[in-house]
C-alpha positions as CSV (number, residue, x, y, z in Angstrom):
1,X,-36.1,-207.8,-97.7
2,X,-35.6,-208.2,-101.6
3,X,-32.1,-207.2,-102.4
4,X,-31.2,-204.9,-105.7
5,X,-27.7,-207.0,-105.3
6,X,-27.3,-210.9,-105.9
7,X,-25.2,-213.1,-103.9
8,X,-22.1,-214.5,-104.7
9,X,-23.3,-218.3,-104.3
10,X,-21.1,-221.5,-105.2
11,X,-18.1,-222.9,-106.7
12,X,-17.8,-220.7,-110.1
13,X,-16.6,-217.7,-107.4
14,X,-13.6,-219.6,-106.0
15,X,-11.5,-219.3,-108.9
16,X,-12.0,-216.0,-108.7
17,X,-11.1,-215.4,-105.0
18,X,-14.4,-213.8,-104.8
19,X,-16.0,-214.3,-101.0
20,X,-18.9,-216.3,-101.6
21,X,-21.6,-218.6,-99.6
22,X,-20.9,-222.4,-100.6
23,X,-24.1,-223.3,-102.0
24,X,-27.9,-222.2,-101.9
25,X,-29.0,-223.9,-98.9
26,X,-26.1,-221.6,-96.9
27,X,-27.4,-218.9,-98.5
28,X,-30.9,-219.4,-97.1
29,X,-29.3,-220.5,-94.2
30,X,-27.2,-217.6,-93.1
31,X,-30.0,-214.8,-94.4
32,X,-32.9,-216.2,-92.1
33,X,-30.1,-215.8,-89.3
34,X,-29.2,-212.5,-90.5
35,X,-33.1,-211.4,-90.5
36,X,-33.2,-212.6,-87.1
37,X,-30.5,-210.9,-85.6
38,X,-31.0,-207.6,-87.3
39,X,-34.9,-207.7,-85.7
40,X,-33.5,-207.2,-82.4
41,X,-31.7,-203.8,-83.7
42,X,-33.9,-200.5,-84.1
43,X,-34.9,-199.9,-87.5
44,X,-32.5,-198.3,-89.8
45,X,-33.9,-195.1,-91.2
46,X,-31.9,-196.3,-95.1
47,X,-30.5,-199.4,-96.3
48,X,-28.7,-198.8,-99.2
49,X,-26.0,-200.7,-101.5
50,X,-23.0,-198.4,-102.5
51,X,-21.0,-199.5,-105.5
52,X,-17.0,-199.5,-105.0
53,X,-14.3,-200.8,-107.7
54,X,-14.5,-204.0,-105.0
55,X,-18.4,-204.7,-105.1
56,X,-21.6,-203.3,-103.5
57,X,-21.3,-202.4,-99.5
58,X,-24.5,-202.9,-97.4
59,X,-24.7,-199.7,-95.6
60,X,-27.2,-199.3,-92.6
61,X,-28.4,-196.0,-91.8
62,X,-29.6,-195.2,-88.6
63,X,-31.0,-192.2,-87.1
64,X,-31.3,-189.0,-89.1
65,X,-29.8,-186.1,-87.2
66,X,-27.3,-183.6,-87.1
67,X,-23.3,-184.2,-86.3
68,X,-20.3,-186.0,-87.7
69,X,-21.6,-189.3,-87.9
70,X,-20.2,-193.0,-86.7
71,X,-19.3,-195.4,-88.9
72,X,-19.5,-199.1,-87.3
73,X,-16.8,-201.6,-88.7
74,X,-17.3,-204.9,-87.3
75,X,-15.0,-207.5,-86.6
76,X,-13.8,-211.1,-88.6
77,X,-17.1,-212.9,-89.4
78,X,-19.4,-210.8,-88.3
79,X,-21.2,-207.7,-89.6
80,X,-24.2,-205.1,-88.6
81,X,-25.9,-207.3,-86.3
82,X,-23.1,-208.1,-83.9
83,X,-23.7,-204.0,-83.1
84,X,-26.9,-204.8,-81.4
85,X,-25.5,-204.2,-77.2
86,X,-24.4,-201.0,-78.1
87,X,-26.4,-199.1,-81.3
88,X,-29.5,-197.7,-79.4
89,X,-27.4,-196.1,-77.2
90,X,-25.2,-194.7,-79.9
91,X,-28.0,-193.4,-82.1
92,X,-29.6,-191.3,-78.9
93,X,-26.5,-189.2,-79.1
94,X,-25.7,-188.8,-83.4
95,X,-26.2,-190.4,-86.7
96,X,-24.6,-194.1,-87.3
97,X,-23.8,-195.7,-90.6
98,X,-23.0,-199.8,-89.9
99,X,-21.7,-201.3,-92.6
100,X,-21.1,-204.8,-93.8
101,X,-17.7,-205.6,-94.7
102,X,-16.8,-206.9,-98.1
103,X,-15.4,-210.2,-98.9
104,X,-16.9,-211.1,-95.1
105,X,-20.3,-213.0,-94.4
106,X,-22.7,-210.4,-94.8
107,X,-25.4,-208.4,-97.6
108,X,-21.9,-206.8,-99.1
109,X,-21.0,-208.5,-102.6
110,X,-17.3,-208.5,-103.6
111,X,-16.8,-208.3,-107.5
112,X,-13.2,-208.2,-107.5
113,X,-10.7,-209.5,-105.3
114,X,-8.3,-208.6,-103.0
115,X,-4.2,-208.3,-103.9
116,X,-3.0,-206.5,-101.0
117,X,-4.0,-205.6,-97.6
118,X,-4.1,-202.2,-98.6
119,X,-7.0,-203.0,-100.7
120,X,-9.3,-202.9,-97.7
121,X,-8.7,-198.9,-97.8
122,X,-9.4,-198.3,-101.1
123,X,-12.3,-199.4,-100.9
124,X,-13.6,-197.9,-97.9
125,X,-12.3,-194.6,-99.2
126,X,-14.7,-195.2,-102.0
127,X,-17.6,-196.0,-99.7
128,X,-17.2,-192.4,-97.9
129,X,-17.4,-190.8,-101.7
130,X,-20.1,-192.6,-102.6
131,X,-22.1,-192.2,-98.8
132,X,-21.1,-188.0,-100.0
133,X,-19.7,-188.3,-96.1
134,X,-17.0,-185.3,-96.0
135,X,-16.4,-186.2,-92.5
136,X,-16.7,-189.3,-90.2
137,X,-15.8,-190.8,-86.9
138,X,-14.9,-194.2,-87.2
139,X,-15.3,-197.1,-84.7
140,X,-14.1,-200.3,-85.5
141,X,-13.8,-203.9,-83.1
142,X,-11.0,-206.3,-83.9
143,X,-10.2,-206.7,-87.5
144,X,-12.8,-203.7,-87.7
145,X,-10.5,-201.6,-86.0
146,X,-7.8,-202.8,-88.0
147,X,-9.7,-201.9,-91.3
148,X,-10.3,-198.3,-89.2
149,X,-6.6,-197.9,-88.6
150,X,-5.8,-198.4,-91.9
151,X,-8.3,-196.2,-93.2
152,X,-7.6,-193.1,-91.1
153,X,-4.1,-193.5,-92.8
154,X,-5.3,-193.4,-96.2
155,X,-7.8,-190.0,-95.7
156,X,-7.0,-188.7,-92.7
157,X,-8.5,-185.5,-93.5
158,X,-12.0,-187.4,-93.5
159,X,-11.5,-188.9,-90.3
160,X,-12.4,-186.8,-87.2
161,X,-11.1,-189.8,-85.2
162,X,-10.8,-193.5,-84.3
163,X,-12.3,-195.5,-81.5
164,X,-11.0,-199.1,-81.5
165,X,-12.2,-202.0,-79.6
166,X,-9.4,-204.3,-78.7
167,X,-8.4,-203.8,-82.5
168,X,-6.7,-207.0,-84.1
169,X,-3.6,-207.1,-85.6
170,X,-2.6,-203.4,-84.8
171,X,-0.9,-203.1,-81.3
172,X,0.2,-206.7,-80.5
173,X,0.8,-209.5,-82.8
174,X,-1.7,-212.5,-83.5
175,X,-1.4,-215.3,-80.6
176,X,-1.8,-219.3,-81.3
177,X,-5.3,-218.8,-80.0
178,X,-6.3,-216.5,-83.0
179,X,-4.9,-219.5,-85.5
180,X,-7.2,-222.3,-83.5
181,X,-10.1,-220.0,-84.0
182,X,-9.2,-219.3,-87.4
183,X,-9.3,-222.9,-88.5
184,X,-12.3,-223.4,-87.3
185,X,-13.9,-220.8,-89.4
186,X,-12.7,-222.3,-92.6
187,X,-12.8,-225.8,-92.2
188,X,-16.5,-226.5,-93.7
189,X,-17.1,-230.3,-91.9
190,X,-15.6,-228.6,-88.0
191,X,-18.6,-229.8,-86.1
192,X,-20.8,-227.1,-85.0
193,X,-20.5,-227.7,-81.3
194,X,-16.8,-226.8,-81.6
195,X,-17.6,-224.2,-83.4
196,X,-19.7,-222.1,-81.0
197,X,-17.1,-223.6,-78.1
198,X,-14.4,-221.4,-80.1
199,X,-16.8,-219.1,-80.1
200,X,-17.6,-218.6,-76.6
201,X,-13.7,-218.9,-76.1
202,X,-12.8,-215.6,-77.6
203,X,-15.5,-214.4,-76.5
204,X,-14.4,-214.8,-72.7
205,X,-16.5,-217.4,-72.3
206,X,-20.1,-214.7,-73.6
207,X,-23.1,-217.3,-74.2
208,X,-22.9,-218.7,-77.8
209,X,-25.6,-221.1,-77.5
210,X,-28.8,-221.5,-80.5
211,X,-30.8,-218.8,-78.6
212,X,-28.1,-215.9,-79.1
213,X,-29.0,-214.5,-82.0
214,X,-25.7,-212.9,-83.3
215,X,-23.4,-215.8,-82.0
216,X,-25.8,-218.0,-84.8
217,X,-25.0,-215.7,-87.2
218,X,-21.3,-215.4,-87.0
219,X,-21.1,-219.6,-86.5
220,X,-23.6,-219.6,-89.8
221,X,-20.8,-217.3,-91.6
222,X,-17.8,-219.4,-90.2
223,X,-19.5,-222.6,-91.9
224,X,-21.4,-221.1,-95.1
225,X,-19.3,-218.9,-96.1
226,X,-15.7,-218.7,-98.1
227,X,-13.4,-216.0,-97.7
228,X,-10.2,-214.7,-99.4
229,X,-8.7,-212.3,-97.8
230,X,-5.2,-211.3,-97.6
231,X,-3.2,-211.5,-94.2
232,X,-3.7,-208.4,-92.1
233,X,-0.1,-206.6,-92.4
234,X,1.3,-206.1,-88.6
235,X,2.3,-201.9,-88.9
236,X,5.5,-201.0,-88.4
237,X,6.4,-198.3,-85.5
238,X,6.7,-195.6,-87.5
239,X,3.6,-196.6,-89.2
240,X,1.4,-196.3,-86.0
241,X,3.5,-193.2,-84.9
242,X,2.8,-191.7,-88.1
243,X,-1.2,-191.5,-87.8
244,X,-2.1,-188.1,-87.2
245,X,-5.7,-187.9,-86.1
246,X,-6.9,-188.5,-82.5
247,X,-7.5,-192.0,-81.3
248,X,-9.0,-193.9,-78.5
249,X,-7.8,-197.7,-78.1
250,X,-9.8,-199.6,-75.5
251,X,-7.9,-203.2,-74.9
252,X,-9.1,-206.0,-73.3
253,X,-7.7,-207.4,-70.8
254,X,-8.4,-211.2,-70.8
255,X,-8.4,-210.9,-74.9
256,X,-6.7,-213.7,-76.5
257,X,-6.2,-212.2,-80.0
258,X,-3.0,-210.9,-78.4
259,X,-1.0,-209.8,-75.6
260,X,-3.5,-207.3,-74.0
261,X,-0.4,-205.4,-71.9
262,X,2.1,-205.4,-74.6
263,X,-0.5,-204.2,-76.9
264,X,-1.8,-201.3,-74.4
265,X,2.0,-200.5,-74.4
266,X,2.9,-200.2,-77.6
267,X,-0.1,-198.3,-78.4
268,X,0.5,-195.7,-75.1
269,X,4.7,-195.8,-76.9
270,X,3.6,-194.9,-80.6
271,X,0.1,-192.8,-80.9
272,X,0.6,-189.3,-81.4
273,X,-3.0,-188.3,-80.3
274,X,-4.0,-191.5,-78.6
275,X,-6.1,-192.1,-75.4
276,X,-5.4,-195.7,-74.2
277,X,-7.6,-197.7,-71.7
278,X,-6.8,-201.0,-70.4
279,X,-10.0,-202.6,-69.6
280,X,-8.6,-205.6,-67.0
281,X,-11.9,-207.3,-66.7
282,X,-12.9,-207.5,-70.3
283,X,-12.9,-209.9,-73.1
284,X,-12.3,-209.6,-76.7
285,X,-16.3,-209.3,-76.8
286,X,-15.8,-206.3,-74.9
287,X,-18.8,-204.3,-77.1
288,X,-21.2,-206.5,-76.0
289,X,-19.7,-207.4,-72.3
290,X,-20.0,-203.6,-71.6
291,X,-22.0,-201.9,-73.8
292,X,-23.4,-198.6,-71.9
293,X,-19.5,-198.6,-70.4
294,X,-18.2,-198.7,-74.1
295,X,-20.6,-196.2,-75.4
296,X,-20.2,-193.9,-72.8
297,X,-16.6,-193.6,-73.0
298,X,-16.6,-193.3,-77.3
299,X,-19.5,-190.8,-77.1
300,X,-17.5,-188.5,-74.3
301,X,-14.3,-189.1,-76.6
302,X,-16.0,-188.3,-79.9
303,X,-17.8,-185.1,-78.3
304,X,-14.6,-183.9,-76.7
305,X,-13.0,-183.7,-80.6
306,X,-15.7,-182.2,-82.1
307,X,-15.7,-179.6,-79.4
308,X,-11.8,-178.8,-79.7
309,X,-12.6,-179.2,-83.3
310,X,-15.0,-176.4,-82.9
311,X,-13.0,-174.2,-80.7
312,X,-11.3,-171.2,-82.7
């Protein structure tokens, strides 16, 4: 695939707190294992690069029909591939945009950089305009259902709701776990053996071995790629309480990103249109742990708004 939209690649981007791969070689390194993973996907009916004040976004079309389209927002490190368990079963049903998210590894280029956490919704405000997308449903995992969250709040009357997969940051507060992981992901000599052990870890112990596609390309973005991205702000009560569009929060239950009851509490205490699952035998890799589970239960959610939606 030639791309309209160059890289950031090497040093003259960190002074800029610009995301960026380190050199070249990790360039070449982390695009042959993000060709790889996205063969296993169905093919995307467009591929396009939408231009926001905060760079170019790799959008990922696929299917073409009728309906209030998904968007797909990935989690920390990862981006469109990691959707492979659950995106043939999601297209069946209605159209899916997946998108890379900027300053994360990924086909997204980030041209100026972050201030704020708020950032993150300005940008994918801009993304919506620019996709001409009046109306969406969102479904984010982990820090991807943070960035959905966040984004609902900023244009609620674009959102037709919010699916989150054990979303990060959002219910419950970070654990030590999340910091151990974190480390790993920045620290560019952390042997690569570790690296797909931390893997595996938050992952409830999910195969992250060379032969899994998408775990090689999330350990080939924790080692070739820089990030700078502000701290995910933890919202305030009255902050969840005050989102206003209906939600459905499936958490984890042996997650490790944070307390999975306190978190399925909270959410149950503060969402004014939520739907809150605990999911005891999951782990934070709960997408691909129970895919035809997880899309069967976003798909009925997402159909039952449309319908009410619908209903005079």
């Amino acid at each position: 695939m030639n791309d309209l939209v160059e890289p950031n690649i090497g040093a003259a981007f960190r002074g800029r707190r610009l995301g960026h791969f380190r050199d070249a070689s990790a360039f070449a390194r982390y695009r042959t294992a993000y060709d790889q993973a996205m063969a296993r996907l169905p093919e995307p009916d467009l591929i396009q690069d939408v231009a926001t004040q905060f760079g170019t976004v790799r959008v990922h079309r696929f299917g073409a029909g009728d309906g209030v389209p998904l968007l797909l927002l990935p989690g920390r490190t990862a981006s469109t591939p990691m959707w492979e368990a659950n995106l043939a079963g999601l297209v069946a049903h209605r159209p899916v945009y997946a998108i890379d998210l900027l300053g994360e590894p990924g086909l997204s280029v980030q041209t100026r950089a972050f201030t704020t956490a708020a950032d993150q919704a300005s940008w994918l405000t801009e993304l919506l305009d620019g996709l001409g997308l009046d109306r969406v449903h969102l479904f984010g995992v982990s820090i991807g259902g943070w960035s959905a969250f966040h984004l609902a709040l900023n244009v609620p009357e674009k959102i037709a709701s919010v699916s989150l997969l054990d979303p990060a940051v959002l219910f419950g507060r970070i654990t030590w776990k999340v910091i151990v992981i974190s480390l790993g992901s920045v620290v560019p000599f952390f042997p690569e053996s570790w690296r797909r052990k931390l893997l595996s870890w938050i992952s409830g112990g999910a195969d992250a071995s060379d032969d899994e596609p998408v775990a090689n390309l999330i350990s080939a973005g924790m080692r070739d790629f820089t990030a700078f991205l502000p701290p995910p702000t933890y919202p305030a009560d009255d902050t969840v309480a005050g989102l206003d569009v209906p939600v459905l929060a499936l958490i984890a239950g042996r997650s490790i990103i944070h307390d999975p009851r306190k978190a399925a509490r909270r959410a149950r205490r503060l969402l004014a249109k939520g739907v809150v699952e605990l999911w005891p035998d999951a782990s934070h890799a709960i997408n691909g742990e129970f895919p035809e589970r997880v899309n069967a239960r976003v798909l009925t959610f997402v159909d039952e708004v449309d319908r009410t939606r619908e209903t005079p």
